[in-house]
C-alpha positions in Angstrom: 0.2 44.5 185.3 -3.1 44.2 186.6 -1.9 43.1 190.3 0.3 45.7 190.4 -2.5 48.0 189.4 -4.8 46.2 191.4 -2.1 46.9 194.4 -2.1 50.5 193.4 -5.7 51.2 193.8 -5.8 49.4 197.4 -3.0 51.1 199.0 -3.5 54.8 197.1 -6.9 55.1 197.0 -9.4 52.3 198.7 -7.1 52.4 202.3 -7.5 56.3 202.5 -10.5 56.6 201.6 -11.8 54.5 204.7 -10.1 56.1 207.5 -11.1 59.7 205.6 -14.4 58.7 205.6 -14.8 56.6 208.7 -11.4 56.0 210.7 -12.4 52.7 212.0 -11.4 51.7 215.3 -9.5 48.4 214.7 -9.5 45.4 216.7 -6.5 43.5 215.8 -5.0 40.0 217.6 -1.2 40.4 217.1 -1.5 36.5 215.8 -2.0 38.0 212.3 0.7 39.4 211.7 2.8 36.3 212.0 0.0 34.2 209.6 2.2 33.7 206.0 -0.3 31.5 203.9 -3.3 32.3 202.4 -6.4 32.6 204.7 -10.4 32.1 204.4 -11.6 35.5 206.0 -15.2 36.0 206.5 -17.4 38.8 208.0 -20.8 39.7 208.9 -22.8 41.7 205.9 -24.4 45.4 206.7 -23.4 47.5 203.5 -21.7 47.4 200.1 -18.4 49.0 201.2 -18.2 46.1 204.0 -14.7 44.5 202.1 -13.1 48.1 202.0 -12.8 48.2 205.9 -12.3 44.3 206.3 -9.4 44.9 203.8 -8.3 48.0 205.4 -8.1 46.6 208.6 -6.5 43.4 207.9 -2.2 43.5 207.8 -0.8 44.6 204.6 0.4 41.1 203.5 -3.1 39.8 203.8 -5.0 42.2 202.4 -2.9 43.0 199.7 -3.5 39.7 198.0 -7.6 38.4 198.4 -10.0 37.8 196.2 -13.7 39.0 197.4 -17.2 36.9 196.4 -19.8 38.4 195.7 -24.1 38.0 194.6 -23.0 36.2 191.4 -26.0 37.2 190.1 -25.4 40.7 190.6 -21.9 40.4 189.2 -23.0 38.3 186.1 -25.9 41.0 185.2 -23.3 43.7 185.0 -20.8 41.4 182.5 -24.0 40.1 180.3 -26.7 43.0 180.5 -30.2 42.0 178.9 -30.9 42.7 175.6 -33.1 44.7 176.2 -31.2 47.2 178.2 -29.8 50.4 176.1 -26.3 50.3 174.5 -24.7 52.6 176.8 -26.3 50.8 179.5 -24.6 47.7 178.6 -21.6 49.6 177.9 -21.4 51.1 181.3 -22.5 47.6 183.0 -19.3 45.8 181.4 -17.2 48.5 182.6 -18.6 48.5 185.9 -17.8 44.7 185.6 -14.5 45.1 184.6 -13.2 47.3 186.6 -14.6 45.2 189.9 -13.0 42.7 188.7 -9.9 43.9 187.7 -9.2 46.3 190.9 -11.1 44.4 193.3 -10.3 40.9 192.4 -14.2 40.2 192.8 -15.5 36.7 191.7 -19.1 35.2 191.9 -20.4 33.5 194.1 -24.2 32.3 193.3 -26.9 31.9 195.6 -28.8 29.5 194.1 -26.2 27.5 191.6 -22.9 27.7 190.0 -21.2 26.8 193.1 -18.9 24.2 192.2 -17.0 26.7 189.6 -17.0 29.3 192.3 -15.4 27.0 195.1 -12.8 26.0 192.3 -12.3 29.6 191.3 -11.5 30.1 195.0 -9.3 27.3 195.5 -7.2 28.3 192.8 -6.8 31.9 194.3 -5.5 30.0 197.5 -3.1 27.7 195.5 -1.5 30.9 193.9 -1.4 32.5 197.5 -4.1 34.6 197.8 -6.5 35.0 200.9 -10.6 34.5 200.4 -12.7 36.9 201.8 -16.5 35.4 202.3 -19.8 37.2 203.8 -21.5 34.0 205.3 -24.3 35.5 205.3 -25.4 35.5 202.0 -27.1 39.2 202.1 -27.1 42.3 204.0 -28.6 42.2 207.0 -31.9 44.1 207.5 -32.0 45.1 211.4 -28.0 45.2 212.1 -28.4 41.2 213.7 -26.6 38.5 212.3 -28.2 36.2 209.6 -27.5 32.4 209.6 -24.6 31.4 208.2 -25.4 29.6 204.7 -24.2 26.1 204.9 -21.6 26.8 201.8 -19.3 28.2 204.4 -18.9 25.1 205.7 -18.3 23.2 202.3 -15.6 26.0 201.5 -14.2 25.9 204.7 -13.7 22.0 204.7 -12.5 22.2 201.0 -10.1 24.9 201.5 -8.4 23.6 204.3 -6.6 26.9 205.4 -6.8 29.1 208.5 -10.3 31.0 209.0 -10.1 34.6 210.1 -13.4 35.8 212.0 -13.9 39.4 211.3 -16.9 41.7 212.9 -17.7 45.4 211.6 -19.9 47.2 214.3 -21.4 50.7 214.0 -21.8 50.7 210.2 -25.4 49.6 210.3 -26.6 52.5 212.4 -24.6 54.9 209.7 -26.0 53.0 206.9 -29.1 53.4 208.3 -28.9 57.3 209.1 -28.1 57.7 205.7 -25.0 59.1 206.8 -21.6 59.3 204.3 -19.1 60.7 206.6 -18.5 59.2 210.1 -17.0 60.6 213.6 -14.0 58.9 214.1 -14.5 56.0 216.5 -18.0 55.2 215.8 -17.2 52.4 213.6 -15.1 49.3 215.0 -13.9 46.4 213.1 -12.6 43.6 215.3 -10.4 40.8 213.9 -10.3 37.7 215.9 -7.7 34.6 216.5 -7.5 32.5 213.3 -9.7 29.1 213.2 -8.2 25.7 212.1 -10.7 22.5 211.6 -8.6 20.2 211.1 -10.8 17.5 210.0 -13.7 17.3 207.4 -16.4 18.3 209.5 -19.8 18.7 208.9 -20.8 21.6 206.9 -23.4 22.6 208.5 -21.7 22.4 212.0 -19.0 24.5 211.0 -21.8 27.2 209.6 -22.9 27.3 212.9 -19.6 27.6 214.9 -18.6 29.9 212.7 -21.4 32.3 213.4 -21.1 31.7 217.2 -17.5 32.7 216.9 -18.4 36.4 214.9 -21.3 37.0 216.5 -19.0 36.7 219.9 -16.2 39.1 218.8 
């Protein structure tokens, strides 16, 4: 019930509401479509809503099944608020957690440990057939550049052994930074590029770096 709910919410309410907002111009290699397994997708980081237009502009039988990681620091603080924090505070934390979880398929990925249970989280998403969507990044960025990639890419990408989609939102940084909440059509553009394969266990840190040579190139 929750996947179908989970469906639901994507397709009736977090699809339109990007193109009513924004209307993207998508950038889309035709290679997708024909891509039947589950995928690592990654992207660079300028906002919060980032995910909504990488899921929106990714083909229905991608997007429709991928788990997102996020700050698991963030996401942990909302299911366990401190003690100190006021009941409904807590109260509304949890449901915020909740219903991320539940509707967004969001699962933590830590910064500074916890990693292993996050990689294994994500594998078993992939063994039940459902894409992995990844900022590299590690943060938003601050002046609309690209960050270094943070080596755990690499780790993930040599453990996961699947097809790597490059994905690269332009535009949204200048709105973000206007402090603008409606966009002109156009003036956003996400581009999807051709699917990555390393076929052998490479090192991490190498495929970090390629990986950021390949968005910051779309």
């Amino acid at each position: 019930p929750v996947t179908w709910l989970r469906w639901t919410a994507q397709h009736a309410l977090l699809r339109p509401a990007v193109w009513l907002l924004a209307r993207p111009e998508v950038e889309r290699r035709e290679k997708l479509d024909r891509l039947k397994g589950p995928v690592l997708v990654i992207c660079n980081h300028v906002s919060d809503v980032d995910f909504a237009f990488v899921v929106a502009a990714l083909p229905s039988s991608l997007g429709s099944r991928i788990a997102i990681a996020t700050a698991g620091e963030e996401l942990e603080a909302l299911r366990t608020p401190p003690s100190r924090s006021g009941f409904w505070h807590r109260i509304y934390g949890r449901m915020k957690w909740t219903l991320a979880v539940s509707l967004l398929n969001l699962f933590p990925l830590p910064r500074r440990a916890g990693f292993r249970e996050s990689f294994a989280f994500a594998g078993d998403c992939v063994d039940r057939g459902s894409s992995i969507l990844i900022f590299p990044e590690g943060g938003h960025t601050l002046d609309g550049k690209l960050k270094p990639f943070l080596v755990g890419i690499g780790v993930l990408a040599n453990e996961l052994a699947i097809p790597i989609v490059p994905v690269r939102i332009d535009g949204l940084f200048e709105a973000k930074r206007a402090g603008r909440r409606f966009v002109a059509p156009g003036q956003i553009g996400v581009k999807v590029g051709d699917p990555v394969i390393f076929t052998n266990r490479e090192n991490p840190e190498k495929i970090a770096e390629d990986l950021q040579r390949i968005v910051n190139s779309l």
